[in-house]
C-alpha positions as CSV (number, residue, x, y, z in Angstrom):
1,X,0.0,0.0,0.0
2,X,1.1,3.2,-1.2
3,X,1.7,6.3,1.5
4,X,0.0,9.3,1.0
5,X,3.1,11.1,0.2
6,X,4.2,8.7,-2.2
7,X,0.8,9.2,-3.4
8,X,0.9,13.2,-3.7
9,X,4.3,12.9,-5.7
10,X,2.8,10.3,-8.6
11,X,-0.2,13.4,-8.3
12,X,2.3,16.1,-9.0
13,X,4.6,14.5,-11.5
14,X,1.4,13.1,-13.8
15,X,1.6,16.2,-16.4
16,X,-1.6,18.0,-18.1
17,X,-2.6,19.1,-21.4
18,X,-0.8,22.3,-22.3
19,X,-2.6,25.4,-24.1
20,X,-1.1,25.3,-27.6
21,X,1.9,27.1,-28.7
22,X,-0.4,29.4,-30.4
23,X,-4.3,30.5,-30.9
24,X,-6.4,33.1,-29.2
25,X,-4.5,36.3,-27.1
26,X,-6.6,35.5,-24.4
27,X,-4.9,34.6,-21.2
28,X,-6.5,31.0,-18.9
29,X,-9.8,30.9,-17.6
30,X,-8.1,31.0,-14.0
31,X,-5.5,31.4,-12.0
32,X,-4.9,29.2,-8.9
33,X,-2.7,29.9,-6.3
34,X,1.0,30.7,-6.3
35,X,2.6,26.8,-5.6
36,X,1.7,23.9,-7.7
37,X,2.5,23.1,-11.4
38,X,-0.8,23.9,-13.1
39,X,-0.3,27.8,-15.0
40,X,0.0,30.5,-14.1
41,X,2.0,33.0,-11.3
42,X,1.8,36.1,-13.0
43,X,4.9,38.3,-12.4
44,X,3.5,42.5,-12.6
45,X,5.8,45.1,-14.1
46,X,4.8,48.5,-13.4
47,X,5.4,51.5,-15.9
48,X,7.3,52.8,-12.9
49,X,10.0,50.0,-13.3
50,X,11.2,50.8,-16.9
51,X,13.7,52.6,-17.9
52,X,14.4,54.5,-21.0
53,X,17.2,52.7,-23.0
54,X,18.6,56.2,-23.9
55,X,19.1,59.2,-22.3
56,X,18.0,61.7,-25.0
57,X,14.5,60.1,-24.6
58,X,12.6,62.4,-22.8
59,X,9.2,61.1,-21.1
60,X,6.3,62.0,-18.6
61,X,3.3,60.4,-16.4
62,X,-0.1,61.0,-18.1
63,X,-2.0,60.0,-15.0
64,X,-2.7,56.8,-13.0
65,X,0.9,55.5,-13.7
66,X,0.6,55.5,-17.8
67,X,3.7,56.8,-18.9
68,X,4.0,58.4,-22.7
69,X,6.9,59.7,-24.7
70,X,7.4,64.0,-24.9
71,X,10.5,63.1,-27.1
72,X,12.1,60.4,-29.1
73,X,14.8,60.6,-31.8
74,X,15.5,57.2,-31.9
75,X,11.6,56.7,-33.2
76,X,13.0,53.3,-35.1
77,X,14.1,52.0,-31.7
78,X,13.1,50.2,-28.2
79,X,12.4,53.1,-25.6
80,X,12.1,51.4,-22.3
81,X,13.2,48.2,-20.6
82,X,12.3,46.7,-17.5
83,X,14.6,43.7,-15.6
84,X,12.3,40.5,-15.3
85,X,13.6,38.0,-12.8
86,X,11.9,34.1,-12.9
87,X,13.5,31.3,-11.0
88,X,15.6,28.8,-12.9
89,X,13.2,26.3,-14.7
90,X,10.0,28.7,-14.8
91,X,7.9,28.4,-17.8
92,X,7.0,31.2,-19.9
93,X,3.7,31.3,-21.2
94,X,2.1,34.1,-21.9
95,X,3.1,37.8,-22.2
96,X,0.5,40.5,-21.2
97,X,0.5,44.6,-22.2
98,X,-1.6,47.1,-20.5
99,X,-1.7,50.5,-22.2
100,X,-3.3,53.5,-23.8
101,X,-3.6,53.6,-27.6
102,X,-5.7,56.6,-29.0
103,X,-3.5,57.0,-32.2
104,X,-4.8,56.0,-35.5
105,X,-1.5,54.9,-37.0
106,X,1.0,53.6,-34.5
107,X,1.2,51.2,-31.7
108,X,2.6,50.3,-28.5
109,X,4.6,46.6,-28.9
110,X,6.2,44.8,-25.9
111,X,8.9,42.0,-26.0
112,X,10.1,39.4,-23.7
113,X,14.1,38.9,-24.4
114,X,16.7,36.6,-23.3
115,X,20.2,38.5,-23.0
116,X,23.1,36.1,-23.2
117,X,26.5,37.7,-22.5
118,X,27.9,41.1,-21.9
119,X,29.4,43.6,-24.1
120,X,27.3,42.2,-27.2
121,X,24.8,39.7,-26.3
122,X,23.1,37.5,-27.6
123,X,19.4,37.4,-27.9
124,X,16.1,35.7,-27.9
125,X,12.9,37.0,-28.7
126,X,10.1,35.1,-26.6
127,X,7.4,36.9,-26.9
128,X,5.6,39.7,-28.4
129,X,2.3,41.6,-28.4
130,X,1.2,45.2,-29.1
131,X,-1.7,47.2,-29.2
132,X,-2.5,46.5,-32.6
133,X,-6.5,46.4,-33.2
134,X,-7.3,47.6,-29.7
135,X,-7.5,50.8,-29.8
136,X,-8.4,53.0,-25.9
137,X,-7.3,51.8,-22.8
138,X,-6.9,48.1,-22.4
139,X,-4.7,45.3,-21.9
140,X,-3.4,42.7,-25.0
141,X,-1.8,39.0,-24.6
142,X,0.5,37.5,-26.3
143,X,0.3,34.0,-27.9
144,X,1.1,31.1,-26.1
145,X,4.7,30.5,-25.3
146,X,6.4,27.4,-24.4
147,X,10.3,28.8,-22.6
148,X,11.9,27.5,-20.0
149,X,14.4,30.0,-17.8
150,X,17.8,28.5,-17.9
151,X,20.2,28.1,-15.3
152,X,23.3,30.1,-15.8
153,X,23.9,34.1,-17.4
154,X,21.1,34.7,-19.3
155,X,19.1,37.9,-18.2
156,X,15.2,38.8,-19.2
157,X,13.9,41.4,-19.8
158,X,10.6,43.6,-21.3
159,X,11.1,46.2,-23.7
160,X,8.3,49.0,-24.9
161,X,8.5,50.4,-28.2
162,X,6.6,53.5,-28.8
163,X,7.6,54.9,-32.4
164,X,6.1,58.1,-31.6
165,X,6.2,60.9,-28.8
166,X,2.6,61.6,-28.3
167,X,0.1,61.3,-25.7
168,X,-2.3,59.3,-27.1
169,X,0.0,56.2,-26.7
170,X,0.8,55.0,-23.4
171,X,1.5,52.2,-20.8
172,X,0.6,50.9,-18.0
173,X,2.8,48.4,-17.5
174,X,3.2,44.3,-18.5
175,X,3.1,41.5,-16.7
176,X,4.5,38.0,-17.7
177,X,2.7,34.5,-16.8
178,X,4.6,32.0,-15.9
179,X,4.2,27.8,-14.1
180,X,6.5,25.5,-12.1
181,X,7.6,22.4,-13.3
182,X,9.2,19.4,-12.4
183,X,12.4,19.0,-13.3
184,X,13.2,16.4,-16.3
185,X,14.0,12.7,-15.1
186,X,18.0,12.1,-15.0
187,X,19.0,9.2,-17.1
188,X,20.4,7.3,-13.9
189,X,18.2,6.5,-10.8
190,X,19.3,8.2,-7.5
191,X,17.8,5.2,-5.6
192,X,18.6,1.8,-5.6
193,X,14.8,0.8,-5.7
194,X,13.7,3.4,-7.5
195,X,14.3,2.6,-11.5
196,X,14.3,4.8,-14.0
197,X,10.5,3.2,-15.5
198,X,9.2,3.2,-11.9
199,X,5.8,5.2,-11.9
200,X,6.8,8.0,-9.9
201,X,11.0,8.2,-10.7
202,X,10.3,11.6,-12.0
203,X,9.0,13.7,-8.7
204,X,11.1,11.0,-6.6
205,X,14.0,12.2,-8.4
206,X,13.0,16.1,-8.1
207,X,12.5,15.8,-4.2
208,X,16.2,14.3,-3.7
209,X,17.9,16.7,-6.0
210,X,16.2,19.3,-4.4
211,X,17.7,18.3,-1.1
212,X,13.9,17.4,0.6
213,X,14.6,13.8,0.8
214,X,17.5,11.7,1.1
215,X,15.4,8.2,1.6
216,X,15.7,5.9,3.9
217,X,19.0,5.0,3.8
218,X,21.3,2.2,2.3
219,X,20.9,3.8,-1.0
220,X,17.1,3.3,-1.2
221,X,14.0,5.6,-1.0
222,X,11.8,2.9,0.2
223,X,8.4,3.9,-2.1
224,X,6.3,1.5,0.0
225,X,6.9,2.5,2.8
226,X,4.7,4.5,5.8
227,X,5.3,8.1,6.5
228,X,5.1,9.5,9.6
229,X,3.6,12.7,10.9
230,X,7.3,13.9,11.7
231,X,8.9,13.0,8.5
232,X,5.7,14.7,6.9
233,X,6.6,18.0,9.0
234,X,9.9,17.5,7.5
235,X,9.2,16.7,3.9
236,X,7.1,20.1,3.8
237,X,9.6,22.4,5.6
238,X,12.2,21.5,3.5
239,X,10.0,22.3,0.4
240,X,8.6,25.2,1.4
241,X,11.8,26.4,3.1
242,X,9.9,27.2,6.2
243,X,11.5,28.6,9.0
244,X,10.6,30.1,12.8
245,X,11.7,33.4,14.3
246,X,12.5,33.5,17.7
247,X,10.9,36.4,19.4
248,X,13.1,38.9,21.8
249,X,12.9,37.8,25.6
């Protein structure tokens, strides 16, 4: 007989249906809460947090924290940029743009870029969406995306374009929607009794590179086996990284 934990980890590495890499800008019917696999966290950038990418770009609030362009001689260029941290192994699904558009010819775009590198980098487009046939104030999604944040020195970011200085275009801010995931199975089993086609190898192998399990010793993670209330306490601090504050005497 299976324990419950056991149990929750064959839940948790059974994987669902993905939206498709492309179809309606419309973002999912819901969002659930912050932990667990199923999308999406939705990470808010504020207009407050970009920055102009040149200094000759001049630029002003328009009310409620829409920001428009006064000046802009690099017209053919990105204006602002905004950092965008994720944690190693996110996945990127959708891209979201809140703005103004009252101008009959041009739009507002945003991009979500990887940066590899320093002095030149290199660099991925991941997603894009602009204001294009929404005109007033409003909010556009991008397609679907399918990117995973890799470990190691590339940096994200969202950049505006707004090709001209006016105040009938203007943004809000972006945010970017994003899921957990567990980690892809390594080709060689941690465990002695856990194989590599055992049902739940997957999540067994994400708890003990993660450091919230190291089994039950000898080499094995002994599946079968009972848990108890304490090593429940234990698995759940350890993936929750809880921790307790003493309070002054």
């Amino acid at each position: 007989m299976t324990s419950a934990f056991v149990l929750a980890v064959g839940i948790a590495s059974a994987q669902t249906a993905d939206p498709p890499a492309s179809g309606p800008q419309s973002p999912p019917s819901a969002r659930p809460e912050s932990f667990g696999t199923d999308c999406c966290d939705v990470l808010q950038i504020p207009a407050a947090a970009f920055v102009p990418r040149a200094s000759n770009i001049d630029w002003d609030y328009e009310g409620f924290g829409y920001i428009a362009v006064t000046l802009n001689p690099n017209s053919d260029k990105d204006v602002f940029w905004a950092p965008v941290q994720l944690p190693t192994g996110a996945r990127v699904r959708l891209l979201e743009l809140f703005y103004y558009d009252g101008d009959a010819t041009n739009d507002i775009s945003a991009t979500l870029r990887g940066y590899t590198g320093a002095i030149t980098p290199g660099l991925t487009t991941i997603a894009t969406v602009s204001s294009s046939g929404a005109p007033g104030y409003t909010n556009a999604f991008s397609s679907f995306v399918d990117y995973t944040v890799p470990n190691g020195s590339t940096q994200h970011a969202v950049v505006i374009n707004i090709p001209s200085a006016t105040s009938n275009l203007r943004f809000k801010g972006a945010s970017v929607s994003w899921q957990r995931q567990i980690s892809p199975a390594p080709a060689n089993p941690t465990f002695g009794d856990v194989p590599t086609d055992y049902p739940y190898f997957r999540g067994i192998e994400a708890l003990a590179r993660s450091g919230i399990t190291g089994g039950c010793g000898s080499g094995n993670f002994c599946p079968q086996q009972f848990v108890t209330r304490g090593e429940m306490a234990t698995f759940l601090a350890r993936a929750l990284g809880l921790h307790f504050n003493v309070p002054p005497s």
